[in-house]
C-alpha positions in Angstrom: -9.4 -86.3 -104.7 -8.5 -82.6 -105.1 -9.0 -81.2 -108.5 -8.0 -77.8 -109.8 -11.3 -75.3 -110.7 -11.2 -72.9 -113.3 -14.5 -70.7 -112.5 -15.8 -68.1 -114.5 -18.3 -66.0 -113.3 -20.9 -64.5 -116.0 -23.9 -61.8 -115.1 -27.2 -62.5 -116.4 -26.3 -60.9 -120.0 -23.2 -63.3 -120.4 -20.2 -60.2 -119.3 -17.4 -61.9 -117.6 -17.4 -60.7 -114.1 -14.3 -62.7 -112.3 -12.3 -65.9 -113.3 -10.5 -67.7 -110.8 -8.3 -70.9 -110.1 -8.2 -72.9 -107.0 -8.0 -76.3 -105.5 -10.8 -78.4 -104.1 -12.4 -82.2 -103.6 -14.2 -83.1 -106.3 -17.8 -82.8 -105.7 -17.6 -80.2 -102.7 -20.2 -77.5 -102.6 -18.2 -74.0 -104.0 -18.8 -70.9 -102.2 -18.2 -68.2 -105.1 -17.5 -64.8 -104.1 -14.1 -63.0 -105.2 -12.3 -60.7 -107.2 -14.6 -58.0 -107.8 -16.1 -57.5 -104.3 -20.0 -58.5 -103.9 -20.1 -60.7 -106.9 -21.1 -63.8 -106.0 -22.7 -66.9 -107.4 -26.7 -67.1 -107.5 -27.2 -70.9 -106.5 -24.9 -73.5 -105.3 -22.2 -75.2 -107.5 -20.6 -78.6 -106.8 -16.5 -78.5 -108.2 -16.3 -81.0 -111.2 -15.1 -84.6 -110.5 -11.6 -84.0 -112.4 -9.7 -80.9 -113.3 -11.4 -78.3 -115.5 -13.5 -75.1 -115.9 -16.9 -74.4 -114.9 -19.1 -71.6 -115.8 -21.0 -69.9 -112.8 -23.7 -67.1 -113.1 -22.9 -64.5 -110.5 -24.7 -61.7 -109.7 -23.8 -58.3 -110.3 -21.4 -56.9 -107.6 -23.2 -54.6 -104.8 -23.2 -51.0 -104.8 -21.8 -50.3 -101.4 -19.5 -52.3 -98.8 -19.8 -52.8 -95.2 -16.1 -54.5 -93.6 -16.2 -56.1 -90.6 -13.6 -56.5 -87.9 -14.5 -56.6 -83.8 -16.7 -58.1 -82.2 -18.0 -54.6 -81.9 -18.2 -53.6 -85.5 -20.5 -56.9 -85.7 -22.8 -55.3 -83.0 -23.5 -52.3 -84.5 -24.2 -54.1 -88.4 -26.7 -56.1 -85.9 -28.1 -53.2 -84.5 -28.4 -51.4 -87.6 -30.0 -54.4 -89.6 -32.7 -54.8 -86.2 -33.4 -51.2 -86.5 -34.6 -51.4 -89.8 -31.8 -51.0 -92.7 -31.6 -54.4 -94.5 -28.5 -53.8 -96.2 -30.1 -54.5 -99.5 -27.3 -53.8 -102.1 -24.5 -54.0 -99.6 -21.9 -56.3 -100.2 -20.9 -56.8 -96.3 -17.5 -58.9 -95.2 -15.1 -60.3 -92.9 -11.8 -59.1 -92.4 -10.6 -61.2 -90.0 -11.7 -64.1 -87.3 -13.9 -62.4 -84.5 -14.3 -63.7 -80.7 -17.7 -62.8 -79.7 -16.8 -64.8 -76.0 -17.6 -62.0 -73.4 -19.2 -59.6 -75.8 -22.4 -58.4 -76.4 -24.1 -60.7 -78.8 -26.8 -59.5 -80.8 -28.9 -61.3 -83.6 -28.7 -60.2 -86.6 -32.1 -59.7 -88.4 -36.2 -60.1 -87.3 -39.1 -61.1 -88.6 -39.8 -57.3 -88.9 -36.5 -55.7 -89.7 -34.5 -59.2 -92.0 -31.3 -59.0 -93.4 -31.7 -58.5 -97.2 -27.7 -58.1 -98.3 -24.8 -60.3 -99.4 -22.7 -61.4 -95.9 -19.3 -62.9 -96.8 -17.5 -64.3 -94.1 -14.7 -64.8 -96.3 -13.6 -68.3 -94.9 -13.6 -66.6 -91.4 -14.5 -67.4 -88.0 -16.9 -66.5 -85.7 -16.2 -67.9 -82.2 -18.2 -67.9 -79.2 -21.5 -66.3 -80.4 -23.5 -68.1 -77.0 -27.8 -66.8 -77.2 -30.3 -67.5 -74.8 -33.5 -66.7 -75.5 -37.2 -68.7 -76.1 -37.7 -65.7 -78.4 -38.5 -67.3 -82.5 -36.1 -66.4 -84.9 -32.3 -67.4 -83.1 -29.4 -67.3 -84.8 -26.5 -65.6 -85.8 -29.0 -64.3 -88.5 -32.2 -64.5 -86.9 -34.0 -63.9 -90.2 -32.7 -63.6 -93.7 -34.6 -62.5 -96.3 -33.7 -62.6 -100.2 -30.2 -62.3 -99.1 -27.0 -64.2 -98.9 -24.7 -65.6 -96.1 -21.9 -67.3 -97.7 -18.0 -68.2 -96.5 -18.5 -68.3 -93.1 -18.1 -70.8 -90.3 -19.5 -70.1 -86.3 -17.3 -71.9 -83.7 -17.9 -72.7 -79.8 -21.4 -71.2 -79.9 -24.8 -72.4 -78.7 -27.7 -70.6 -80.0 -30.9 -71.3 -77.7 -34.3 -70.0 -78.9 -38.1 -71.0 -79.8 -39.4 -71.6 -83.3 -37.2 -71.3 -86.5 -34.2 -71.2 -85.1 -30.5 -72.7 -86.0 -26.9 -71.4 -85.8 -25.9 -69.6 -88.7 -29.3 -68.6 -89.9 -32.9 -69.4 -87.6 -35.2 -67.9 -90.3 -34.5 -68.0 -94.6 -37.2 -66.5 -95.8 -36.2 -66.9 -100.0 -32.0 -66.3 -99.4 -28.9 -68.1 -99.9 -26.9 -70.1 -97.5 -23.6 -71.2 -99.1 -20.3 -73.0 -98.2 -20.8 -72.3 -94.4 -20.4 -74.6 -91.2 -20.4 -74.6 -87.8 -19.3 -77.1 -84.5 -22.1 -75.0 -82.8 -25.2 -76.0 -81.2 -28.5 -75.1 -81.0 -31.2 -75.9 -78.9 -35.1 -75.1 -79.5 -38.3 -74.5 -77.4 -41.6 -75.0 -77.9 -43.5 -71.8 -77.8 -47.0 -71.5 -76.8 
């Protein structure tokens, strides 16, 4: 049954950061991000099982944003991540639905150069994001480290790669996955 959330977001010294109200099923897994831009929750929170509040510790909002738009703007975030900035202390979003389907798809993050930031896809879409590789660490992120990738769903994709691989993330290396999804596939091979 739906019930109506109350969340209040507190930082690690108790400060209110964001409240918010909204609908969802009881016992669904709450992807927490809002109001003040890069403040979002530090581990996963189920809504209650009938209407109320809940208190959520949040961590303190990033120092700098990143929005996102094309298919191209994603490109260059990946290129920038794989050439070695990590985007730690970036608060980096969606602003809208993007259609990677006859664009240049890159992975975000390596074993070498991971993503370290906060990615919201702020219940957005990304459609089409097709990899072929038997190269380890596949994925929309390849490798995440100590970061976050929240919000976000990937649609008509297959990601195809060796070890630690999956569609959303191939590699979490101590980060955050929350309230994402996918109808993707992905396919692994053996490496030798």
């Amino acid at each position: 049954p739906a019930v109506r959330v109350t969340v209040k977001g507190v930082d690690a010294e108790g400060r209110l950061l964001e409240a918010k109200d909204f609908y969802a099923n009881a016992g669904d897994d709450l992807g927490i991000s809002g109001a003040n831009k890069g403040a979002y929750a530090t581990k996963a929170v189920k809504a209650p099982e009938k209407d109320g509040g809940i208190t959520v510790s949040v961590a303190a909002p990033a120092l700098k944003t990143l929005a996102i738009g094309t298919a191209a703007e994603l490109n260059k975030f990946a290129t920038a991540v794989n050439g070695g900035n990590t985007y730690k202390g970036y608060y980096v979003y969606l602003t809208a639905d993007i259609d990677m389907t006859g664009a240049t798809k890159t992975v975000i993050g390596t074993e070498t150069a991971p993503f370290c930031g906060v990615f919201d896809g702020c219940g957005k879409k990304i459609i089409g994001f097709t990899t072929s590789s038997s190269a380890k660490y596949q994925g929309l992120f390849g490798y995440v480290k100590g970061g976050l990738v929240a919000n976000l769903f990937l649609s008509g994709s297959t990601i195809t790669g060796g070890w630690y691989s999956g569609t959303i993330v191939g590699k979490n290396d101590g980060g955050t996955v929350i309230n994402c999804g996918t109808d993707s596939d992905a396919v692994g091979y053996y490496n030798k």
